[in-house]
C-alpha angles and dihedrals in degrees: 000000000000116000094204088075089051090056087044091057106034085055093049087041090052102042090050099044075057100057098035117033092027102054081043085057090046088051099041092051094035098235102195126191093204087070112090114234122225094256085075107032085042105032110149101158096242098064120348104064129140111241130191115254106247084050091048093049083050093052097041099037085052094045098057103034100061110139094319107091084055108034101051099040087057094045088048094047091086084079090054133273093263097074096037091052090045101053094042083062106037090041095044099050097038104018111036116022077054095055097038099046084048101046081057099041095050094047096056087047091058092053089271098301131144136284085239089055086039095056085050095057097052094031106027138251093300090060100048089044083057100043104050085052085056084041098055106039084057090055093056089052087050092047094052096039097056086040094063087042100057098042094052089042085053085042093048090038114028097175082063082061100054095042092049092052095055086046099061084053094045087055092052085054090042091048092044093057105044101044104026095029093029088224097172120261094236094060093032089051091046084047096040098053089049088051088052097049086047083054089053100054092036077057096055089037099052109018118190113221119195128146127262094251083054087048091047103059093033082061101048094059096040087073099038077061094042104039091064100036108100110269096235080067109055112342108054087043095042101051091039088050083053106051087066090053088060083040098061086034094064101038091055094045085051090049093047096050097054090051092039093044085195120201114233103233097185109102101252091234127024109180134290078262130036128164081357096297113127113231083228129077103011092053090066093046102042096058098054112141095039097062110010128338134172114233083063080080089054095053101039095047091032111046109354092052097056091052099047108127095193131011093234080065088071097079101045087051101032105029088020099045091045089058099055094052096054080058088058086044077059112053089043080058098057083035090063091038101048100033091047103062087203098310100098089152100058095051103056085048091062103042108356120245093305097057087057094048089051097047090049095048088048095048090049094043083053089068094060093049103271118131113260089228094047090047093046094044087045090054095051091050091046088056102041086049091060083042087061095044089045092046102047087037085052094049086042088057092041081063100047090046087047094047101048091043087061099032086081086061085065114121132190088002091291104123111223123255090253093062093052102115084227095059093032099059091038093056087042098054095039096064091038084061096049085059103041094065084064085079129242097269094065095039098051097058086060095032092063095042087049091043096051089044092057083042082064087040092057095044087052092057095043095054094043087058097042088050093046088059091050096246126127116276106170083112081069107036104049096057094040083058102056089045096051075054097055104036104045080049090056091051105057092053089050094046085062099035088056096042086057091048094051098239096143090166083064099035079058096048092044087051098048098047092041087064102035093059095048091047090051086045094054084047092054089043098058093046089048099052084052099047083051084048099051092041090053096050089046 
């Protein structure tokens, strides 16, 4: 098939679900402008801070594309492109722009606290308690996962290093002159993307080769440093400097397709089993970012929520943002079925699914007269960019979700030690890098299953809130209740796969966060049945 007609569909599937699902979400929550968001009734300069939306869809969209709406479609792809395809539309539209406009809604609504506070708020002390353990401990899986990611992307593609490391210095710069020396953003933005592209070609003229244990650790102290800067500093300019990287990614790959008019050469359906591996669940869990994933939830009610400058905002960053990801889902998608001539096997074995994304979009920008080298190198910055806002985001929420877990130990308005940022984010990133030298490849498999649990998680708060004000939340419960399915059903396989393996760190981690989940449902279920029998007998 022609991979021009699933871009095609996925845009106009995409445009019209905006217009029309999301304004019916935005009517249905009674989403005001005239309400003040916490980044003005709680600005404090480090990490409540009104941005402006284009910045704060750079920020958020950076921060929850990352490696994920690549990684796990082409991973997934073993089992066809049709169901992959399928479930990044349908799961994007129904599953995940939900999840994602409502994580951010609530928690403005919440004076910009988290899912897990929000949880408490709705359930009670016991399920926030709950849910900030499950939430961190999928923080730490995320953490470890896009560390191995970046440093093996910086390893295969050395030039990605070397740009990387100038952008994080042209953000600083970036994030110096708008907000201390109040440049305006339009010329700063104009000044700002030249300065990337300079960074780009610097990276390919001068590489920088160091091993992954080097990477590893340079990494790991990179977001103990990040996660506590102000965000004004690194992380708002950062993110928004990305987002035109991934811009400029994905308008290239889509070029190059329609002048490429690749044939997809992966069969559209394999089989409900292949290599021993069930289409469902681990469909549903492999492709997490493309279609619904979790730690959307983390983001939107940990750091874009307290920098929303108006609650319309909401939809363009959480359902908009959502959307676009599904499009770079896509076109992963086209990369693994067109580079892989079939053998789809053989090339994640050789470079991992990134590789293989880097290799496609060079292939396709080719077309269009860029260099295959320069388009492949260019991919693979563009992705270990996202890596790096997903990974010091991630390490910024695992503090947040620390520090309010142990906030409630205070006592005679002394906080205790634990809840100090400093502590938090050092206890955060330690145990993150005890798992991140197990290699990517052993952490993934668990980090979706876990993702798409806290996904669950999140959809389960969200419909419990919107019950106990009396308002529909059907757009909430029936996908929590497909993903507790899933899910539940992934772990299980991964608790005994890894059991079998050997992997005891991982057997741990499955079984904590198995029961933890079906503690926190029955939890949800009982509130729920109260809130039905209240309604009835109003």
């Amino acid at each position: 098939m022609n991979s021009i007609w699933l871009v095609i569909l996925g845009v106009i599937l995409m445009i019209i679900a905006y217009k029309t699902y999301g304004s019916y979400l935005t009517k249905e929550w009674g989403v005001d402008n005239k309400k003040a968001t916490p980044a003005h009734s709680k600005k404090d300069g480090i990490d409540y801070m009104p941005a402006k939306a284009p910045v704060l869809l750079g920020h958020h969209f950076s921060s929850i594309a990352g490696a994920g709406p690549i990684v796990g479609p082409i991973q997934a792809a073993i089992f066809g492109w049709v169901p992959v395809m399928l479930w990044i539309l349908i799961g994007g539209i129904f599953f995940g722009g939900v999840h994602d406009y409502g994580s951010i809604f609530a928690s403005i609504r919440h004076g910009g606290k988290s899912i897990g506070q929000i949880i408490g708020d709705n359930m009670g002390k016991k399920g926030k308690k709950l849910f900030s353990i499950f939430a961190w401990l999928t923080l730490l899986l995320i953490i470890a996962a896009f560390t191995n990611i970046t440093a093996n992307t910086f390893v295969s593609v050395p030039s990605a290093a070397t740009a990387s490391l100038l952008f994080i210095l042209l953000a600083i710069c970036f994030g110096f002159f708008v907000y201390r020396k109040n440049v305006s953003l339009g010329l700063s933005t104009v000044i700002g993307v030249i300065l990337l592209f300079v960074s780009v070609w610097l990276g390919m003229k001068f590489p920088l080769a160091l091993s992954k244990t080097a990477w590893n650790f340079i990494l790991l102290g990179y977001i103990f440093v990040a996660s506590i800067a102000p965000v004004w500093i690194l992380l708002q300019p950062r993110d928004y400097l990305s987002s035109f990287l991934l811009y400029a990614l994905v308008i290239g790959a889509i070029l190059g397709i329609f002048v490429t008019r690749p044939k997809l050469q992966l069969e559209p359906f394999v089989g409900f089993n292949v290599d021993n591996t069930p289409l469902f669940p681990i469909l549903f869990v492999t492709v997490a970012c493309g279609a619904i994933s979790g730690f959307h939830s983390l983001v939107g009610s940990g750091t874009t929520s307290k920098q929303l400058d108006k609650e319309k905002d909401a939809k363009l960053i959480g359902y908009g943002g959502m959307l676009i990801e599904c499009i770079i889902a896509i076109v992963a998608i086209i990369t693994a079925g067109y580079i892989s001539k079939g053998e789809l096997s053989q090339l994640l074995g050789d470079g991992g699914p990134v590789n293989v994304f880097s290799n496609g979009v060079g292939n396709f920008m080719a077309s269009i007269g860029i260099p295959d080298h320069v388009g492949t190198s260019f991919a693979a910055l563009a992705v270990s960019a996202f890596a790096m806002t997903s990974l010091d985001t991630s390490t910024r929420l695992g503090r947040f979700v620390f520090q309010e877990y142990f906030e409630d130990f205070s006592k005679d308005g002394k906080k205790s030690t634990l809840a100090n940022p400093f502590v938090a984010t050092g206890i955060t990133v330690l145990l993150s890098g005890i798992l991140a030298f197990k290699g990517w490849d052993a952490v993934w498999p668990l980090f979706g299953s876990a993702n798409q649990l806290l996904a669950a998680l999140s959809l389960m708060a969200l419909a419990v809130w919107l019950g106990n004000l009396g308002k529909n939340n059907k757009m909430f419960t029936i996908p929590m209740g497909f993903m507790f399915a899933v899910t539940l059903a992934a772990l299980i396989i991964l608790i005994k796969d890894n059991i079998a393996s050997g992997q005891i760190v991982l057997v741990v981690f499955g079984v904590l966060l198995f029961i933890l989940s079906i503690v926190l449902l029955i939890e949800a279920i009982n509130k729920l049945s109260k809130n039905k029998k209240t309604s009835s007998k109003a």
